[in-house]
N, C-alpha and C positions, 0 to 999 in steps of 0.2 A: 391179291393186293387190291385195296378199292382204288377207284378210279376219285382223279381228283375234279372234273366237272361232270354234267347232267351232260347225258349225249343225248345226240339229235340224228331223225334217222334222213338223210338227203339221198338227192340221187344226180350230184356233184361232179362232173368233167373235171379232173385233173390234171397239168401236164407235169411228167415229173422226168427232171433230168440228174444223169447220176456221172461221176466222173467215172472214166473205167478203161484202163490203160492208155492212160493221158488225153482221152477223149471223149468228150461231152456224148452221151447216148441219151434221146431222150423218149419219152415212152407217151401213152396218152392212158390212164387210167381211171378211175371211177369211183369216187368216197358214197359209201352205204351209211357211213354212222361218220359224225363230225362233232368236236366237243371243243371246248378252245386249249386244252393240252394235246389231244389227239385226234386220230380216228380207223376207221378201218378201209381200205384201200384195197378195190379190187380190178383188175386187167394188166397186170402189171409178169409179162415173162420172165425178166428175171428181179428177184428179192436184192434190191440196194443191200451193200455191203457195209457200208459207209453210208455218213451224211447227205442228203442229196438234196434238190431246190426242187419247189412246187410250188407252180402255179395254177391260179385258178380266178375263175373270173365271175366274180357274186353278184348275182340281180340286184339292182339295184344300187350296188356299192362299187362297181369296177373291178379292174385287176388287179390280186394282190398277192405278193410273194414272200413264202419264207422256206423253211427250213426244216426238212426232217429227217426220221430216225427211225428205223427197224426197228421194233421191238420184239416181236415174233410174227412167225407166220399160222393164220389161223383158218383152216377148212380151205387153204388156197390163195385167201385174203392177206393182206398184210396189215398186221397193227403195227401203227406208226405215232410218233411221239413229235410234236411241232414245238420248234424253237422260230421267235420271232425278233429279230434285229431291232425293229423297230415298234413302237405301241401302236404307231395309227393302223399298221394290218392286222394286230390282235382286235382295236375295237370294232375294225371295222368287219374280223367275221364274226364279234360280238352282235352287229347288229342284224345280221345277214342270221344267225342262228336261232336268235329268239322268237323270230316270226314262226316257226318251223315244230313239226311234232316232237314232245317230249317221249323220251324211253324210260320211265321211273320205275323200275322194275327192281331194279337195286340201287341204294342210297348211293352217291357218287363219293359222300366223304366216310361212312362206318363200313359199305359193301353189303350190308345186311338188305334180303329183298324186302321191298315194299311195296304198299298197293298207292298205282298209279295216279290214282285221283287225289292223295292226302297232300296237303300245302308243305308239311315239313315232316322229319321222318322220326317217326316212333321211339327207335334206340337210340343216335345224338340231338335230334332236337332241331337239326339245320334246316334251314328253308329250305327249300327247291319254287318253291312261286317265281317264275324267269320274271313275270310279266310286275313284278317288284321292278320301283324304279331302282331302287339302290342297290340291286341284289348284285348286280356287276363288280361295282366298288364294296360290296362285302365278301363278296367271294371272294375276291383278290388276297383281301386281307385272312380270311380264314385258311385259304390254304399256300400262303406267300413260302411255310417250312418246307413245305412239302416241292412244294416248284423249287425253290433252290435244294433241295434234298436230292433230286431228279438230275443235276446238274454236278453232283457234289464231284464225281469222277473228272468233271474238265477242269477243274478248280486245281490251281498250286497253290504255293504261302505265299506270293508276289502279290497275286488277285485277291486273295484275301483279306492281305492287309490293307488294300486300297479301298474294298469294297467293307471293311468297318471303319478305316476313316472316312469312307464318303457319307457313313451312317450316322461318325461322333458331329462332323461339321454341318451337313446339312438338316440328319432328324432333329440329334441335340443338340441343333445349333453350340456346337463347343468349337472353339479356334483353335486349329490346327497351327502348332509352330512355322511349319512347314509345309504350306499350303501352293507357293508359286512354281510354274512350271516344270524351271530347272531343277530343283529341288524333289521332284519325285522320285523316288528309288530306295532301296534299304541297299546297298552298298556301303562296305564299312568304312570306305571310304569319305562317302556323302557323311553318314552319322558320324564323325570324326567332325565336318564341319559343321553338322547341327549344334555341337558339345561349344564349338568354339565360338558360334554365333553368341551362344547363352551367357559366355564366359565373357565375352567381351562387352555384352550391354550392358553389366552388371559394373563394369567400370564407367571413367571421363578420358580413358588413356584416346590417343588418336592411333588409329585401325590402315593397315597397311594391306589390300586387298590384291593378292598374285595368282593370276592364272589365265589361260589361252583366251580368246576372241571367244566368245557365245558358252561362256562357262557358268555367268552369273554373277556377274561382281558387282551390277548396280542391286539384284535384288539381296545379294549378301550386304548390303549398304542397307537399304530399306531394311531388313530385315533385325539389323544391330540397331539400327535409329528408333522402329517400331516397340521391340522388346525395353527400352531405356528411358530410363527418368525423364529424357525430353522428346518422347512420341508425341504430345501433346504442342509444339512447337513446329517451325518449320525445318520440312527435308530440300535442300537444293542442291539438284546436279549439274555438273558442269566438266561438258566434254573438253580438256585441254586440245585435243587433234583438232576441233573443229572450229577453234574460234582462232582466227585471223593474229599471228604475235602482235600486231601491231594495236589490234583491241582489248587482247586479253586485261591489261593492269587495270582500263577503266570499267571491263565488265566485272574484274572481282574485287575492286578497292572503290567503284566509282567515280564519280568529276565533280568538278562545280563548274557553276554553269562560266563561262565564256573560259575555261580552262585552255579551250583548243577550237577550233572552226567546226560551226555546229552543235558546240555544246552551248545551247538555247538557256537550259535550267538548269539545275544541280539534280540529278540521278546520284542511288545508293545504287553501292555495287551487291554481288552475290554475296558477301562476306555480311554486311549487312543484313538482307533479306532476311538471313539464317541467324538471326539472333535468337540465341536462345534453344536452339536449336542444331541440325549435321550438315554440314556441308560434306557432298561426295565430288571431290577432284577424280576425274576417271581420266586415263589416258599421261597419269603425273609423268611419268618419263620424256615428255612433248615439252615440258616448260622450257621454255629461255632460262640462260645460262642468268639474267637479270633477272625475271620472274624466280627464280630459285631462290634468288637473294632476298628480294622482297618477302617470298613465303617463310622464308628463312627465320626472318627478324620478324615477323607476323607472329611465327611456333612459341620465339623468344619473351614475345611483352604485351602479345595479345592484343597490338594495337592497331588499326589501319587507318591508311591515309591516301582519302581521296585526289585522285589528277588533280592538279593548280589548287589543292587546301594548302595552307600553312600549321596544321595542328590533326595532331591525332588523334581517333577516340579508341576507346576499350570496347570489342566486342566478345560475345562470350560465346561461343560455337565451339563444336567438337569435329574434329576432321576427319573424315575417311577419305586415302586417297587408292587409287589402285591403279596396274598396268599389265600387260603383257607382256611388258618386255624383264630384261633380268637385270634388275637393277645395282646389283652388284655389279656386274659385266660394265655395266655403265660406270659406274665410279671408277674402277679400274682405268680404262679409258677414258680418263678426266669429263667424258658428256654428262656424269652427274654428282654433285654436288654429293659430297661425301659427309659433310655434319647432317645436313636436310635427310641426307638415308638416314642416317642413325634418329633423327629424333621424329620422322617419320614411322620407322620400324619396330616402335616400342612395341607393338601387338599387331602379328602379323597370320594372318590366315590364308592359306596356300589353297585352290581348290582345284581337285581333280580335273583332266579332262576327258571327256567321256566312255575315249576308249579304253580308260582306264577302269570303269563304274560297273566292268563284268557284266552282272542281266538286266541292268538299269535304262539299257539301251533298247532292250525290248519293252518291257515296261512303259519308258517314256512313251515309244511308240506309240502302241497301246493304249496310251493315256489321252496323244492325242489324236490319236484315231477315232476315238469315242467324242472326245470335243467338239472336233468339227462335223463329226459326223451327227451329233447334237445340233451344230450351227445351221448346215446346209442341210441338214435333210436326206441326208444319202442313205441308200438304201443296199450299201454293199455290206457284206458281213465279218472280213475281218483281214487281215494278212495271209497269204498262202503259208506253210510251212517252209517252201524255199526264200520268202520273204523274210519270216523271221530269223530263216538263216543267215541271209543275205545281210540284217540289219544288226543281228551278232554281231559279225564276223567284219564288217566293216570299219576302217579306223578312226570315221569321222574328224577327219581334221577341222571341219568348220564348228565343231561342237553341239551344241543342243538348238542352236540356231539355225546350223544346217540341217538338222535330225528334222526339226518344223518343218522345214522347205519340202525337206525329199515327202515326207509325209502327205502334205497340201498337193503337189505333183502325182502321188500315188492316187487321193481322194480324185482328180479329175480327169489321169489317161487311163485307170483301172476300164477295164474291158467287160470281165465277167463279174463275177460274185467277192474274189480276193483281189485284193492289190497282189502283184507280182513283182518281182526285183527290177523287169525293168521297166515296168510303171513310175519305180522313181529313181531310176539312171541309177543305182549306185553297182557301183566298177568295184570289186574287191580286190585287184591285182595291185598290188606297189606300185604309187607312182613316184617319180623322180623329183623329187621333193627334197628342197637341202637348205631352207630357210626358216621351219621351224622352231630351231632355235638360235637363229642368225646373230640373236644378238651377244651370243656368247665368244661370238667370234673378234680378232681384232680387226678394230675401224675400216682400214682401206681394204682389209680381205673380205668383208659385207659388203662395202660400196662398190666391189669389183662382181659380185656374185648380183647384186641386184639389177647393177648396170647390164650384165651379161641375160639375166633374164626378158628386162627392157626392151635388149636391142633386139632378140631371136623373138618378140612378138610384136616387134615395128613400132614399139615407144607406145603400143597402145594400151595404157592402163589397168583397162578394166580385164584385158589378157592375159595381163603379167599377172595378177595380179589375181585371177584364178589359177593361172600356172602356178602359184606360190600359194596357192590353198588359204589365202588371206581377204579380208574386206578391202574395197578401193579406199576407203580411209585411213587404213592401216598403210596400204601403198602406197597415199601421197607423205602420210607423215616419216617413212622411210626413205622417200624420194626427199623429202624436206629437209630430214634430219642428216643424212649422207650428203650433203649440198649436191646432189645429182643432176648436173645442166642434162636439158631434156632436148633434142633438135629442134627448133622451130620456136624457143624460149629465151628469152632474155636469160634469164637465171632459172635456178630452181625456185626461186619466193615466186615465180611467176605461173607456176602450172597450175 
């Protein structure tokens, strides 16, 4: 088989370390031929079995590390086959190489021998001139088949599909429907909500968005607004949890000005802003039993009317609203407004939560493992095997949010060459977890079960509040909506 670069013959310090019965062994050996796919390696007792790390430290250029591979043993020597994590250690034994004597003996790309002195070889016609500025970025490209050909055995259908969508989006610039974070995976799940994304831009109906905390419900919002006759208009979101009841009606209807103390000038509200355009209510289940009313008669005549105005205008927006909670459950228990469900829920999109997304969960990983390992520069090479197990097999109650987290966690307590499981803390045992779908439950049996978590972590929030595999904003709005006086509170409007 020819070889895919021009070797060079060094006489290269190696340190190469191999894993070998859960234990780093590491050896010091000796490269005689060095090429930037391989080389041949000798002083080495025993022949890696497996993958192993090699470093080595280039005049001139520093130390730099990657990654190699048996290929066979030859006269004693090992031929070895180099994978590189990163580009800056490939350029840089780029640069470290071409100073060095060529071995042109055989053409690197047809295998046919040639005489050492010719610039390019006789049978394909390929350069070999190193001392070519460009011959680096032409090589590359000439034998780009063959280097992933080299590779083809690690390769599944998961990586593959990613690695020709990163080829339609970025080579040919072509837009991916499905380009944002949460959205990466082929779960048939996920492509169920692709189908419905598409389904739903193609109308003016209003979009009803359900599924757990870190699932995706703002980019499923962008995503229908982006695809739709009014991409071109403004997108406005608006956390219902987070804005204060007593401000909400003038941030989405707006004031005139001396309406109220403080109100200087007349502000438009969010309803406004978005003419023409989507408004995303996130968090709709948090609205005032009044705020319902008002969205209500908004749905009805499309009309709004700002704080202290005496007159209505016509705005023309499309709504998307979405929640985590089960809004059904809620109407039931009179907390919501049972026409607003129904003329909210003309077209409603339910999206998976993670641990339901099968191999999606590796994948994501994976996906952003290369991200940030993109950002920061890291030079670790990928998840252990027990990490990916690890990352399987886990139920991720925080969803794609927390999947991020644990990830970022992995990128900076990682030790050696893989992230390990507990690099990023994840516990695969069940934990005690009974508010997941809390809101199915009736009224005072929630409020008794939150209170109870409350109390057994000393009222302090942010505790319960991972006890309950939940965000602290989802905690207060729980704490809000159950009137749950807190100790050391006036009321619950007070925490």
């Amino acid at each position: 088989m020819p070889r895919l670069d021009v070797r060079f013959a060094t006489n290269l310090a190696a340190t190469v370390v191999q894993l070998h019965n859960s234990e780093n062994l590491e050896e010091v050996g000796r490269f005689k031929e060095m090429s930037l796919s391989g080389g041949l390696l000798a002083g080495l007792s025993i022949a890696p079995k497996t993958k192993f790390y090699i470093s080595v430290n280039l005049p001139l250029q520093g130390l730099i590390k990657f990654v190699g591979e048996l290929v066979k043993n030859h006269n004693g020597d090992a031929i070895v086959k180099f994978y590189f994590p990163n580009k800056v250690a490939m350029a840089s034994l780029w640069k470290y190489l071409q100073d060095l004597p060529v071995k042109h003996d055989v053409c690197p790309y047809c295998g046919q021998s040639v005489n050492c002195k010719i610039d390019s070889c006789l049978i394909c016609g390929k350069n070999m001139t190193i001392s070519d500025g460009d011959y680096y970025g032409k090589h590359l490209l000439e034998t780009f088949i063959e280097r992933v050909r080299m590779r083809l055995e690690d390769l599944d259908s998961s990586f593959i599909q990613r690695f020709i969508a990163l080829m339609d989006a970025d080579i040919l610039n072509l837009s991916h429907e499905t380009c944002e974070e949460e959205f990466v995976g082929t779960s048939p799940s996920l492509l169920t909500v692709f189908s419905m994304i598409r389904r739903a831009a193609a109308t003016d109906m209003n979009i009803l968005v359900l599924g757990e905390s870190g699932t995706g419900k703002e980019l499923t919002a962008q995503a229908i607004h982006e695809k739709s006759l009014r991409k071109d208009k403004p997108f406005i979101a608006v956390n219902c949890a987070a804005i204060p009841e007593g401000l909400m009606e003038a941030e989405l209807f707006g004031y005139e000005k001396g309406a109220f103390t403080g109100a200087y000038a007349t502000k438009k509200g969010r309803f406004e802003l978005a003419e023409g355009g989507s408004i995303f209510l996130d968090e709709i289940g948090d609205l005032s039993p009044g705020l319902q009313a008002k969205l209500l008669r908004f749905l009805e005549d499309r009309k709004i009317e700002r704080v202290g105005g005496k007159s209505g205008k016509k705005v023309d927006i499309r709504i998307i609203a979405a929640t985590n909670c089960d809004l059904e459950a809620m109407v039931e228990n009179k907390s919501f407004r049972n026409d607003l469900f129904f003329r909210l829920n003309s077209f409603t999109i339910k999206l998976p939560p993670l641990r339901e997304r099968g191999d999606d969960k590796v994948i994501l990983a994976k996906y952003f493992f290369n991200k940030f390992c993109k950002i920061d520069q890291a030079s670790l090479i990928g998840f252990s095997d027990a990490a990916l197990e690890a990352i399987h097999n886990y139920n991720w109650p925080g969803n794609v949010r927390e999947l991020v987290n644990k990830v970022r966690r992995g990128l900076v307590m990682a030790t050696g060459s893989y992230i390990e499981p507990i690099d990023m803390e994840i516990n695969n045992e069940t934990r005690p977890v009974e508010v997941v779908q809390i809101v199915k439950i009736p009224f005072e049996v929630q409020r008794q079960k939150i209170y109870d978590v409350l109390e057994r972590n000393n009222f302090v929030v942010a505790h319960a509040a991972k006890e309950l595999q939940v965000s602290r904003p989802t905690m207060y709005s729980l704490i809000k909506k159950l009137e749950i006086a807190v100790p050391g509170k006036n009321s619950y409007s007070a925490i």
